[in-house]
PDB file of the backbone (N, CA, C, O) and the ligand in Angstrom, with CONECT records:
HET     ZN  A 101       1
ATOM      1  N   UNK A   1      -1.308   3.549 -24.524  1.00  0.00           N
ATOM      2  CA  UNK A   1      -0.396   4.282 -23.648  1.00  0.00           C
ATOM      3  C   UNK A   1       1.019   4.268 -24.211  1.00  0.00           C
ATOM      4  O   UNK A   1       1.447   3.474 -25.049  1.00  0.00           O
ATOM      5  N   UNK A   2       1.613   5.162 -23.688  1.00  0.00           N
ATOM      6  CA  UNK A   2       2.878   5.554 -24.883  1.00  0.00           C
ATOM      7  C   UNK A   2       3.650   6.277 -23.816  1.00  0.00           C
ATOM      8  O   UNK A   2       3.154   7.139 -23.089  1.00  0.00           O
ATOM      9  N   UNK A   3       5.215   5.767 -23.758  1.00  0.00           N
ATOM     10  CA  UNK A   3       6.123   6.272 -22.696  1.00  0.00           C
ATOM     11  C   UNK A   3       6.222   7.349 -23.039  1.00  0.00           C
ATOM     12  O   UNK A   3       6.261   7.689 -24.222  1.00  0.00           O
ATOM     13  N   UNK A   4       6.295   8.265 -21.866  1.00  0.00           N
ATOM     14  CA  UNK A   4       6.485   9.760 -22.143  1.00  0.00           C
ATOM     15  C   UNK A   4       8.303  10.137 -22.351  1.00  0.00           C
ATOM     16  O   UNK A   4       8.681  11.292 -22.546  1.00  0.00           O
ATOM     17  N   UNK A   5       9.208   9.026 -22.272  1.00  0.00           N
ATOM     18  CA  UNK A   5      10.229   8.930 -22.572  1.00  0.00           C
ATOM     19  C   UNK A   5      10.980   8.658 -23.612  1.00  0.00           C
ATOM     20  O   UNK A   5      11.886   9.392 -24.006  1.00  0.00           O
ATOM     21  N   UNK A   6      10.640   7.551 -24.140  1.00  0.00           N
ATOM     22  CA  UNK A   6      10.961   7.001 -25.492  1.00  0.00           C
ATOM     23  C   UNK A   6       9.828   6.883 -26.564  1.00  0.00           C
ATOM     24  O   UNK A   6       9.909   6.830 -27.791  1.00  0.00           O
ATOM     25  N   UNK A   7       9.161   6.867 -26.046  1.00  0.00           N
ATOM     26  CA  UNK A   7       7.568   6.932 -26.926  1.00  0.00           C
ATOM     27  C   UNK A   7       7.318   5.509 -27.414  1.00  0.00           C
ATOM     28  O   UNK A   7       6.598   5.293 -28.389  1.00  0.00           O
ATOM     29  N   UNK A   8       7.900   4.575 -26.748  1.00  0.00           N
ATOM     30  CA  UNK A   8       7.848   3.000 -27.048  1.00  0.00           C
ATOM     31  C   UNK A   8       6.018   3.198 -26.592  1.00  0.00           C
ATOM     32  O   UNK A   8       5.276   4.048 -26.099  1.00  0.00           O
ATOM     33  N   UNK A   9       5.968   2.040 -27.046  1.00  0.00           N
ATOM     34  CA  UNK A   9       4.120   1.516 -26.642  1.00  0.00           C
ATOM     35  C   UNK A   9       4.275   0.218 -25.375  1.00  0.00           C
ATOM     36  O   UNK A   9       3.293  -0.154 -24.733  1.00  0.00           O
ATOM     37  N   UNK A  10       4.997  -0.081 -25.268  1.00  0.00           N
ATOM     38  CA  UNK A  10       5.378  -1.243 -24.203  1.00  0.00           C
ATOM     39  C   UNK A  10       5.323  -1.105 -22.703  1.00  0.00           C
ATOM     40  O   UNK A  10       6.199  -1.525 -21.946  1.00  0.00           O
ATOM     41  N   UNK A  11       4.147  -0.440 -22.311  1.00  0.00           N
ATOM     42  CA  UNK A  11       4.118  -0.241 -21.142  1.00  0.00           C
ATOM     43  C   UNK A  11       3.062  -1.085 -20.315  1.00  0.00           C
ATOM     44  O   UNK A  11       2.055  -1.587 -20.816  1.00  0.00           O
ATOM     45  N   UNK A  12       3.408  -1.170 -19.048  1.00  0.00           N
ATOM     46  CA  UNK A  12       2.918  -1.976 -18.288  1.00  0.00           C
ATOM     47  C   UNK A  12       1.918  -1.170 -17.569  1.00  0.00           C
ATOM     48  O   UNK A  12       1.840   0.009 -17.914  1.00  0.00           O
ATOM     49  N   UNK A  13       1.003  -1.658 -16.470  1.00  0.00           N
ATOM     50  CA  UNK A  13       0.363  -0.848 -15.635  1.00  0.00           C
ATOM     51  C   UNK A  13       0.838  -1.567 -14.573  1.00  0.00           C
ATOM     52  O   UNK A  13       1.316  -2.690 -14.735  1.00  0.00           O
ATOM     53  N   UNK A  14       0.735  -0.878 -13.175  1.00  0.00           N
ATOM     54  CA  UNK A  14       1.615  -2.090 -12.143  1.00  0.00           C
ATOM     55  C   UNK A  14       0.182  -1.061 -10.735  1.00  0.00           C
ATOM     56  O   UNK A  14      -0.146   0.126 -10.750  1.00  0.00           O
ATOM     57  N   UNK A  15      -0.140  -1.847 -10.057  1.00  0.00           N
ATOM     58  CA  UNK A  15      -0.648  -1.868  -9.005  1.00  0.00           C
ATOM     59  C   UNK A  15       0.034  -1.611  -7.612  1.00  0.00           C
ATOM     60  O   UNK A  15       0.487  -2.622  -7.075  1.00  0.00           O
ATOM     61  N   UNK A  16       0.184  -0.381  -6.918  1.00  0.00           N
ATOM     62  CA  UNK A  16       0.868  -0.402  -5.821  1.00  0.00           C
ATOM     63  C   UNK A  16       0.085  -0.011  -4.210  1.00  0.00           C
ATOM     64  O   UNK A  16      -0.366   1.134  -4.171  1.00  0.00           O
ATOM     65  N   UNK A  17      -0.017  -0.470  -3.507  1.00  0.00           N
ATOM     66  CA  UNK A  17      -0.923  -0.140  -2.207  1.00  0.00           C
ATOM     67  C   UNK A  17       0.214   1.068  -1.557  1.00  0.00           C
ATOM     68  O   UNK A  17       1.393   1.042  -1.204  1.00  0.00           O
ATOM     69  N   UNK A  18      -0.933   2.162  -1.631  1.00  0.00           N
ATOM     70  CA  UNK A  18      -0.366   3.379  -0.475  1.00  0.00           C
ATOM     71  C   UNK A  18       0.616   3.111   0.599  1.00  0.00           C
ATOM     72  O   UNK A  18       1.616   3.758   0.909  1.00  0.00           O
ATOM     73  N   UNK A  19      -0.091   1.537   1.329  1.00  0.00           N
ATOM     74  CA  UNK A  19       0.626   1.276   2.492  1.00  0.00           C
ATOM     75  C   UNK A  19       2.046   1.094   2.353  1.00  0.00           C
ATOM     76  O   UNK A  19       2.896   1.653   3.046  1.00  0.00           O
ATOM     77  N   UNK A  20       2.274   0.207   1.332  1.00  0.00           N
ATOM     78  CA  UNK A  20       3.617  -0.448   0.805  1.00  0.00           C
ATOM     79  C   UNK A  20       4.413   0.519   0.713  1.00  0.00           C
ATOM     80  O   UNK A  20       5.537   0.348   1.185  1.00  0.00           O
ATOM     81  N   UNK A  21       4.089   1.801   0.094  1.00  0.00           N
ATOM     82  CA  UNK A  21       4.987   2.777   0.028  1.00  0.00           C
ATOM     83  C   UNK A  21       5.452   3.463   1.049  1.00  0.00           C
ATOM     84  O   UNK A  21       6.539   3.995   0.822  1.00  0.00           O
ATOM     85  N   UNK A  22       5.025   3.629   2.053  1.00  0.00           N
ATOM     86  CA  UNK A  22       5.360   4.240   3.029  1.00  0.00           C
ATOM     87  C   UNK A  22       5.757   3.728   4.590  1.00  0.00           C
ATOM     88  O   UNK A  22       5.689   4.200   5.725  1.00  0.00           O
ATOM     89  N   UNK A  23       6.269   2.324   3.880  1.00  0.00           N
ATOM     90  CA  UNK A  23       6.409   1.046   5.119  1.00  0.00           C
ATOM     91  C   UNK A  23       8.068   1.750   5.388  1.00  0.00           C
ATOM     92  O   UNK A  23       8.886   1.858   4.474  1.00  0.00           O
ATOM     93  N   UNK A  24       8.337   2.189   6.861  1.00  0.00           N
ATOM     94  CA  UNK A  24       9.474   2.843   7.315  1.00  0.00           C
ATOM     95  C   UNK A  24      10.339   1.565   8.201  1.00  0.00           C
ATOM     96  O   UNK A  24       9.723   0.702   8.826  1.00  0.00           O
ATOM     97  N   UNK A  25      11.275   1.598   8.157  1.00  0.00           N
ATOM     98  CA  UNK A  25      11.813   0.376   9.136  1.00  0.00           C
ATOM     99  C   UNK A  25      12.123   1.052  10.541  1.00  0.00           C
ATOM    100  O   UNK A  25      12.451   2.192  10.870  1.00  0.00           O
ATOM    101  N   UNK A  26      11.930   0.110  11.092  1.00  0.00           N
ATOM    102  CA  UNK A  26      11.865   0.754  12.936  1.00  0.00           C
ATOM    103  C   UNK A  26      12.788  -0.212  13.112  1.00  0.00           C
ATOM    104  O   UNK A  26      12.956  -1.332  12.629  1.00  0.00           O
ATOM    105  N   UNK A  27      13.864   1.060  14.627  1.00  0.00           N
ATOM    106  CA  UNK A  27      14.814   0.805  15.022  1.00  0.00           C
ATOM    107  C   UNK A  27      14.640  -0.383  16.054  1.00  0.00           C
ATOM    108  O   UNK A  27      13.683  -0.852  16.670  1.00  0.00           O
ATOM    109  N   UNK A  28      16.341  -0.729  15.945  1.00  0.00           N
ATOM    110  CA  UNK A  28      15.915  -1.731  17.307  1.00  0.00           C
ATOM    111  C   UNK A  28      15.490  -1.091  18.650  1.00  0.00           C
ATOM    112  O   UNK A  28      14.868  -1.788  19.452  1.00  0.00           O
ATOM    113  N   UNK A  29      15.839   0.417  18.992  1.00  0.00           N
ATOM    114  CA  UNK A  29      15.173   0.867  20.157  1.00  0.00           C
ATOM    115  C   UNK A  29      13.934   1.131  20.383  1.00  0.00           C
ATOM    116  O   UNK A  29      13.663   1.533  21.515  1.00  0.00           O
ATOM    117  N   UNK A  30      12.701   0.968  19.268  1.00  0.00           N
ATOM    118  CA  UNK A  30      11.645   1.462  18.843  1.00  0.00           C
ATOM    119  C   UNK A  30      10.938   0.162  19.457  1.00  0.00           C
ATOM    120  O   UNK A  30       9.852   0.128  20.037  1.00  0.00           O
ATOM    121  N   UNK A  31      12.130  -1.284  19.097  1.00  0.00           N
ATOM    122  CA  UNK A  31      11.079  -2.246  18.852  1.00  0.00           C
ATOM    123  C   UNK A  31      10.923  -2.800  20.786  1.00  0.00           C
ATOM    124  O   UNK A  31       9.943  -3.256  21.375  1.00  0.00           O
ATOM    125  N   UNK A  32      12.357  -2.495  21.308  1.00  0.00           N
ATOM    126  CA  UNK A  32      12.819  -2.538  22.641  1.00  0.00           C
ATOM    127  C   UNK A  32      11.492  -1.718  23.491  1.00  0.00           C
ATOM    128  O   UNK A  32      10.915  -2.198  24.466  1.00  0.00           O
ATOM    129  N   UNK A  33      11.291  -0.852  23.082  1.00  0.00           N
ATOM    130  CA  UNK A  33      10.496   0.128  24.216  1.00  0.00           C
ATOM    131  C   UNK A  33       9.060  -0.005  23.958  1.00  0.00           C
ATOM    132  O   UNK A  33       8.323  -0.508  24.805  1.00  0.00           O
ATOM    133  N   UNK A  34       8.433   0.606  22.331  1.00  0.00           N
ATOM    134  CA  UNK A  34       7.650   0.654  22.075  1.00  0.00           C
ATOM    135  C   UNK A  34       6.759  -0.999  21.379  1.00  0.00           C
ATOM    136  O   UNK A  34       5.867  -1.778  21.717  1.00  0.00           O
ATOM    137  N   UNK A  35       7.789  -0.777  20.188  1.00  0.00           N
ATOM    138  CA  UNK A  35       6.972  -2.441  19.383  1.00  0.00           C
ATOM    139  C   UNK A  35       6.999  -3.822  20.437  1.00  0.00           C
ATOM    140  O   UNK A  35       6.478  -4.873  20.061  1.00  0.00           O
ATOM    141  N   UNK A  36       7.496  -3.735  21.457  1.00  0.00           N
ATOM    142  CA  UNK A  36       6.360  -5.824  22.271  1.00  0.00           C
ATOM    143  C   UNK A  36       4.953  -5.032  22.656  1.00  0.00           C
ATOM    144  O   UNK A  36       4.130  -5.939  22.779  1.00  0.00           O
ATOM    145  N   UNK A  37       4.421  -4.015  22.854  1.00  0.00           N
ATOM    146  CA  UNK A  37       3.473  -3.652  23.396  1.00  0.00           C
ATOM    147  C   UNK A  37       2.767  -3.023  22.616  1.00  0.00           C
ATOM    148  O   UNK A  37       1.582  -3.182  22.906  1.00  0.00           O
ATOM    149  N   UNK A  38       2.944  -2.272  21.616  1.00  0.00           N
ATOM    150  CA  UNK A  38       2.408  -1.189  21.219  1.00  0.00           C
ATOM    151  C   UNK A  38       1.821  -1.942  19.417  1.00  0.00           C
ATOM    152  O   UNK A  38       1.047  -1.447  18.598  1.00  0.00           O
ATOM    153  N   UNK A  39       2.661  -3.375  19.367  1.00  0.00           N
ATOM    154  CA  UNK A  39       1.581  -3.828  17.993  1.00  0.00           C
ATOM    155  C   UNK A  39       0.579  -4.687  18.662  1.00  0.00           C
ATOM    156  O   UNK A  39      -0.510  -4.556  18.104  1.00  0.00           O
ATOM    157  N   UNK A  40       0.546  -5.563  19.709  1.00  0.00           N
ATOM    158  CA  UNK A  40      -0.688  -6.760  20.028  1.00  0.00           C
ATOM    159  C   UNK A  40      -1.742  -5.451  19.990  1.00  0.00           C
ATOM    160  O   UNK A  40      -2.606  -5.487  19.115  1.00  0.00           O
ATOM    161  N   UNK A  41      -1.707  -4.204  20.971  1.00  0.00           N
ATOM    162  CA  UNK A  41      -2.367  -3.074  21.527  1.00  0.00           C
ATOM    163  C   UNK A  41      -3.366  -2.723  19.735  1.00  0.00           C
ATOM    164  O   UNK A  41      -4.550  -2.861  19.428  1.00  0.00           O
ATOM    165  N   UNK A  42      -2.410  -2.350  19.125  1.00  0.00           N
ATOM    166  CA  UNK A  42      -2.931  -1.360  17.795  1.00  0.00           C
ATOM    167  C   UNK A  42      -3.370  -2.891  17.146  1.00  0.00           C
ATOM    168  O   UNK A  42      -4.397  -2.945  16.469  1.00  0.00           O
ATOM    169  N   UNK A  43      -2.762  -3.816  17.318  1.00  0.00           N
ATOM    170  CA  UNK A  43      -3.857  -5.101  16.637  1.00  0.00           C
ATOM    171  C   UNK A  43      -5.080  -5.404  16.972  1.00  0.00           C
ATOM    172  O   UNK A  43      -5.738  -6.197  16.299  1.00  0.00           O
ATOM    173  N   UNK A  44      -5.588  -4.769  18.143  1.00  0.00           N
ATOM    174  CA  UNK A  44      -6.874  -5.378  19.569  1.00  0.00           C
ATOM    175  C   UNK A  44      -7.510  -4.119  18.726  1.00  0.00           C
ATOM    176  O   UNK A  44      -8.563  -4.339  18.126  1.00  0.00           O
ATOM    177  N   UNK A  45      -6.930  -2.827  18.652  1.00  0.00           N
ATOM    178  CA  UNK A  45      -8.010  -1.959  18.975  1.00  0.00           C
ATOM    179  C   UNK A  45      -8.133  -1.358  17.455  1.00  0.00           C
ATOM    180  O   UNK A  45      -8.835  -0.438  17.036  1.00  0.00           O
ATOM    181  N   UNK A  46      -7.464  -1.965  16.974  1.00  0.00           N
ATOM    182  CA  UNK A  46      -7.598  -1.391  15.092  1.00  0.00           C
ATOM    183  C   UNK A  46      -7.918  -2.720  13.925  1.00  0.00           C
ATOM    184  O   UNK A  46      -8.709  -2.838  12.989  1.00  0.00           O
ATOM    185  N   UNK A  47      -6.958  -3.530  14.473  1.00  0.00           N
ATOM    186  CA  UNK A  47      -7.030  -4.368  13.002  1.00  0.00           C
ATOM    187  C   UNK A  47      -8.269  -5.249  13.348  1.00  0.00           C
ATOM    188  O   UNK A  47      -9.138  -5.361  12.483  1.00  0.00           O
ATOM    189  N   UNK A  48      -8.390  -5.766  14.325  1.00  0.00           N
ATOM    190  CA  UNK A  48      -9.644  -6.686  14.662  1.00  0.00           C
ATOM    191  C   UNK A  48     -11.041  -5.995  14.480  1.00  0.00           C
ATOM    192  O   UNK A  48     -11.885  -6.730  13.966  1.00  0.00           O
ATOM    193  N   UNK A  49     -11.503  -4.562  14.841  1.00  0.00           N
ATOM    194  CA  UNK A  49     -12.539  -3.809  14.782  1.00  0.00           C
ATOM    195  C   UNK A  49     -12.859  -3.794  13.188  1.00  0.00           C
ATOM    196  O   UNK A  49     -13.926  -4.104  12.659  1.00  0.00           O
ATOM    197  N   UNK A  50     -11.532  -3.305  12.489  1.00  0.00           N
ATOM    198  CA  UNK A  50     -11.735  -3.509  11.207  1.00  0.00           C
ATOM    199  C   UNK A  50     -11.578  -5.018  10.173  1.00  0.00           C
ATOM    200  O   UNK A  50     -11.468  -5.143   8.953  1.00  0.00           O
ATOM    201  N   UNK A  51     -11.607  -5.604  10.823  1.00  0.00           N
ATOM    202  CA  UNK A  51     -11.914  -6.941  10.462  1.00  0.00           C
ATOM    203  C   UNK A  51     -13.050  -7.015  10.380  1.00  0.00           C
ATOM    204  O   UNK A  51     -13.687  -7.280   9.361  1.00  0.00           O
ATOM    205  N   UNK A  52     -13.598  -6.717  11.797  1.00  0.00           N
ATOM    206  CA  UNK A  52     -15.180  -7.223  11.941  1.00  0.00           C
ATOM    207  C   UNK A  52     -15.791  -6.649  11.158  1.00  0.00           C
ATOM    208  O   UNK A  52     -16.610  -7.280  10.490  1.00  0.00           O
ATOM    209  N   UNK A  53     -15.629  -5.337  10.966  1.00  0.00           N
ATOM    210  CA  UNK A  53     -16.221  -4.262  10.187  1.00  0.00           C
ATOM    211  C   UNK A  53     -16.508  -5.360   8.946  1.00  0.00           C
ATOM    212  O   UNK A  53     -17.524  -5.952   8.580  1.00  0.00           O
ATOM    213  N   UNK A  54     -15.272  -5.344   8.533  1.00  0.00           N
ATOM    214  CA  UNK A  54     -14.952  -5.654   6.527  1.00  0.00           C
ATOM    215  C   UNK A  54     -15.971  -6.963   6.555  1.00  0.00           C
ATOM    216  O   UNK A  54     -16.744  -7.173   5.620  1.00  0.00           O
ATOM    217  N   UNK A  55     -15.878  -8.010   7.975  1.00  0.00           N
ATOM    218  CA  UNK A  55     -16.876  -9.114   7.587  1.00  0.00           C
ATOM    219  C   UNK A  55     -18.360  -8.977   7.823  1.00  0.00           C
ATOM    220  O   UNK A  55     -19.106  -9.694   7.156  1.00  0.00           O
ATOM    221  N   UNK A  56     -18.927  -8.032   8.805  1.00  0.00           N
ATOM    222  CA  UNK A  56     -20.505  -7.966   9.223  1.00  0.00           C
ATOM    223  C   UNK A  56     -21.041  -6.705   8.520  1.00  0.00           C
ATOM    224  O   UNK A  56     -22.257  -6.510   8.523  1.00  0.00           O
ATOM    225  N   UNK A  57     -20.399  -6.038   8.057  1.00  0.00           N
ATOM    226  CA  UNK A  57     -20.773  -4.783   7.450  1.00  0.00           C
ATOM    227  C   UNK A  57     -21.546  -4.652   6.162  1.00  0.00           C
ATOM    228  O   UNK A  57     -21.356  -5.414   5.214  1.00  0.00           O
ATOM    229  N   UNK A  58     -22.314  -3.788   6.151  1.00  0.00           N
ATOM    230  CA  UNK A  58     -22.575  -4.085   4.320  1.00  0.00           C
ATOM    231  C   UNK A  58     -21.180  -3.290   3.557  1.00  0.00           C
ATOM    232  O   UNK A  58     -20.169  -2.701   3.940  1.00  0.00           O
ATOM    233  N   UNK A  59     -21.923  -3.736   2.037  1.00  0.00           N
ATOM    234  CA  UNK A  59     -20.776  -3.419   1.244  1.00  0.00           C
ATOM    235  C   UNK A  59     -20.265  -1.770   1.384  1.00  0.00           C
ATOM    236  O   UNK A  59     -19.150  -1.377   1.039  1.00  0.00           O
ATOM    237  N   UNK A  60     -21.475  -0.809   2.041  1.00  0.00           N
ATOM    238  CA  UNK A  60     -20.891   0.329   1.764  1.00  0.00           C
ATOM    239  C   UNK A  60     -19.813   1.221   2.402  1.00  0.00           C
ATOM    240  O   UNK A  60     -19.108   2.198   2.148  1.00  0.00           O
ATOM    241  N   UNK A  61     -20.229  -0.142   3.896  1.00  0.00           N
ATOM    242  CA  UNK A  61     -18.911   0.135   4.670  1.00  0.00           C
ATOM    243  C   UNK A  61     -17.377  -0.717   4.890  1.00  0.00           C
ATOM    244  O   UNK A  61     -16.659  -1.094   5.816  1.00  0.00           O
ATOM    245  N   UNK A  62     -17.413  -0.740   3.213  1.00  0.00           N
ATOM    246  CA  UNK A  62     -16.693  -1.467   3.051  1.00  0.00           C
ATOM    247  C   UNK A  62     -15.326  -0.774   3.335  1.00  0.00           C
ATOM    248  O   UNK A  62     -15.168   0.352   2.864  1.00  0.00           O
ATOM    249  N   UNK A  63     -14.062  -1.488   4.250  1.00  0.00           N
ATOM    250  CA  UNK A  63     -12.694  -0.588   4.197  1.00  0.00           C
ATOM    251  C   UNK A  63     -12.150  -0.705   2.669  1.00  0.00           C
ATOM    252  O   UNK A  63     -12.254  -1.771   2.063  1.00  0.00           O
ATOM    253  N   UNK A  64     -11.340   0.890   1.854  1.00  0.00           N
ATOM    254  CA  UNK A  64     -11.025   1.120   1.154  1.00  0.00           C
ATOM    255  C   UNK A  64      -9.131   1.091   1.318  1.00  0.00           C
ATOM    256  O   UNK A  64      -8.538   1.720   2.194  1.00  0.00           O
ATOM    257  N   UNK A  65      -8.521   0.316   0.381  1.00  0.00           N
ATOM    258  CA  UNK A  65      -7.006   0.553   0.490  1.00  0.00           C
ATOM    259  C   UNK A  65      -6.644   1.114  -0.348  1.00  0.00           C
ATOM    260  O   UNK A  65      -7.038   0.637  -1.413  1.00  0.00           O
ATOM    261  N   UNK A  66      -5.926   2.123  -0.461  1.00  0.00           N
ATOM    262  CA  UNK A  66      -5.853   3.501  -1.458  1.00  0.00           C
ATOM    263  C   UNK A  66      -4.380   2.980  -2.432  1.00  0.00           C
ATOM    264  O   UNK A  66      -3.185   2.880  -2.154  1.00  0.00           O
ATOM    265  N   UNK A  67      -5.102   2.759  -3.528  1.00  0.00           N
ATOM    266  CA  UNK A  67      -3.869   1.950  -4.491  1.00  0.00           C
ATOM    267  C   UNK A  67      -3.564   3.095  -5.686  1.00  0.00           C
ATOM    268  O   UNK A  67      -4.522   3.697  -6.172  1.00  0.00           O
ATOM    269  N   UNK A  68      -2.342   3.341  -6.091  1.00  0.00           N
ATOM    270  CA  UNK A  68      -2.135   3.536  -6.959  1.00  0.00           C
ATOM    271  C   UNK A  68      -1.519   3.358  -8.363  1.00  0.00           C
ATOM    272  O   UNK A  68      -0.477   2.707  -8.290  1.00  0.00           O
ATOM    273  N   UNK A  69      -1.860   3.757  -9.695  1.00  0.00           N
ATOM    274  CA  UNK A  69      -1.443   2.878 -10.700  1.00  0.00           C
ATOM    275  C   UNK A  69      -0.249   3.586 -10.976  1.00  0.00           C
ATOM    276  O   UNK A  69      -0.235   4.817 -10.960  1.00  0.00           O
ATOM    277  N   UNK A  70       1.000   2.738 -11.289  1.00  0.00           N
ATOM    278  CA  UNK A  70       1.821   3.152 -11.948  1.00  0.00           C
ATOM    279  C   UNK A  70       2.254   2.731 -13.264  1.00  0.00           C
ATOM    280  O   UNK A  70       2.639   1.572 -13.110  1.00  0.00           O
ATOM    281  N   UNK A  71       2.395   3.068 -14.492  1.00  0.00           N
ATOM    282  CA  UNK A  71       2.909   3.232 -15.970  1.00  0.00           C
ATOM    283  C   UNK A  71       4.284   2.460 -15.661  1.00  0.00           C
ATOM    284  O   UNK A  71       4.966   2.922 -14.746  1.00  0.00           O
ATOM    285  N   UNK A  72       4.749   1.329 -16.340  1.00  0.00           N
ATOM    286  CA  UNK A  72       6.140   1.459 -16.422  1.00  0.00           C
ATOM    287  C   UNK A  72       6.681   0.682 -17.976  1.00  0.00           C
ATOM    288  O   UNK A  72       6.485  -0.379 -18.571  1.00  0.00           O
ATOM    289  N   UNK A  73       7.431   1.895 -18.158  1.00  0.00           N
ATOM    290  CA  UNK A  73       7.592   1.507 -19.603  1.00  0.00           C
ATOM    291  C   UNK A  73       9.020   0.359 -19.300  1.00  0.00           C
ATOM    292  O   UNK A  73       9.924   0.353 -18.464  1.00  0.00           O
ATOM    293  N   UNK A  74       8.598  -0.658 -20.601  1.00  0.00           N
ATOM    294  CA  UNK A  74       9.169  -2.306 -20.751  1.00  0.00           C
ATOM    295  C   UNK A  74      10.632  -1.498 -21.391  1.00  0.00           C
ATOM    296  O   UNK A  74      11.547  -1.855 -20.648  1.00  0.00           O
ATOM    297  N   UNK A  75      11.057  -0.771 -22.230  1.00  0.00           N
ATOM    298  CA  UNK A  75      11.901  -0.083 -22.854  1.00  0.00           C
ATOM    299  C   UNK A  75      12.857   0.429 -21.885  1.00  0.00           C
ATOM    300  O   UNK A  75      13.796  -0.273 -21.509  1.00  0.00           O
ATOM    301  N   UNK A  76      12.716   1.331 -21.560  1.00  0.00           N
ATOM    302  CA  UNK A  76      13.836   1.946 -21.189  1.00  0.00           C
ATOM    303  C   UNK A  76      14.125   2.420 -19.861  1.00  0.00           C
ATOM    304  O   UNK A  76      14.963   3.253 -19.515  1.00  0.00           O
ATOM    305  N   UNK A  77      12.761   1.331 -18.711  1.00  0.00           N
ATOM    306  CA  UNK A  77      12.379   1.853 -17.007  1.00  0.00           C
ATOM    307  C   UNK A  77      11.683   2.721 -16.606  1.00  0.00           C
ATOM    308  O   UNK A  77      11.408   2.716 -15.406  1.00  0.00           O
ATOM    309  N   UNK A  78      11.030   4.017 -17.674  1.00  0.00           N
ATOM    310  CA  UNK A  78      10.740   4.716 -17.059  1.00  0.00           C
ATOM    311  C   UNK A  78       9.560   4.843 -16.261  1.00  0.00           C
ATOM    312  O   UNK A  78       8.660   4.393 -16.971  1.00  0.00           O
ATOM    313  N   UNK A  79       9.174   5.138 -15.390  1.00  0.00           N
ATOM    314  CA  UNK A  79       7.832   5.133 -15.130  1.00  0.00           C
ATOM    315  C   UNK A  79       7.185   6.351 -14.139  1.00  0.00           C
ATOM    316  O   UNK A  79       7.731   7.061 -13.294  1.00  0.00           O
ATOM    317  N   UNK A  80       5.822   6.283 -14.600  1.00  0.00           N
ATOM    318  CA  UNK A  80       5.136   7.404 -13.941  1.00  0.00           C
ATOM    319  C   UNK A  80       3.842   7.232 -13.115  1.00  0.00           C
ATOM    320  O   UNK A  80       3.260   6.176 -13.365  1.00  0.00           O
ATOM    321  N   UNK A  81       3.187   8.115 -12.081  1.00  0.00           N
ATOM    322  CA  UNK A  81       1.736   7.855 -11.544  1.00  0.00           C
ATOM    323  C   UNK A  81       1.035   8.340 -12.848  1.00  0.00           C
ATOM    324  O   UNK A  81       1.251   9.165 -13.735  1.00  0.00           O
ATOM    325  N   UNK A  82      -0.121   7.217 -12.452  1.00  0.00           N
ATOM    326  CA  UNK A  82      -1.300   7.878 -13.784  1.00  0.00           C
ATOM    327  C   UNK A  82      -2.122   9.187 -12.998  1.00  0.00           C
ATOM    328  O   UNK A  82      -2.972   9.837 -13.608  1.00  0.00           O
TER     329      UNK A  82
HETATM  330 ZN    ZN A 101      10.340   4.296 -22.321  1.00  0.00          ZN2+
END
């Protein structure tokens, strides 16, 4: 692999989860009204179901976290999605 910038060979591959990217910060009025109630709620009825899932399930229903690779050249920063 070869920076499409400098054409150095020094590039890295770096691992990033979909989620991470698109983590938004919520206001303090968000957390006032909506967030004391609205994460235990989406924890009961999402993250626990899919817990159980990921542990009693076979492998094919296995949950998928949508990662993507990114290039980053050691040289000069640049970097790209593969
Ligand atoms: Zn480069």
């Amino acid at each position: 692999m070869i920076c499409g910038k400098c054409r150095s060979a020094r590039v890295n591959v770096q691992m990033v989860s979909e989620a991470r990217l698109k983590v938004k910060r919520r206001g303090v009025i968000w957390w006032l009204f909506v967030g004391w109630w609205w994460l235990p709620i989406k924890w009961i009825f999402f993250t626990l179901p899919a817990l159980l899932v990921k542990v009693f399930a076979p492998k094919k229903y296995r949950i998928k976290i949508a990662r993507k690779r990114y290039f980053v050249c050691q040289n000069c920063g640049y970097y790209w999605e593969f």
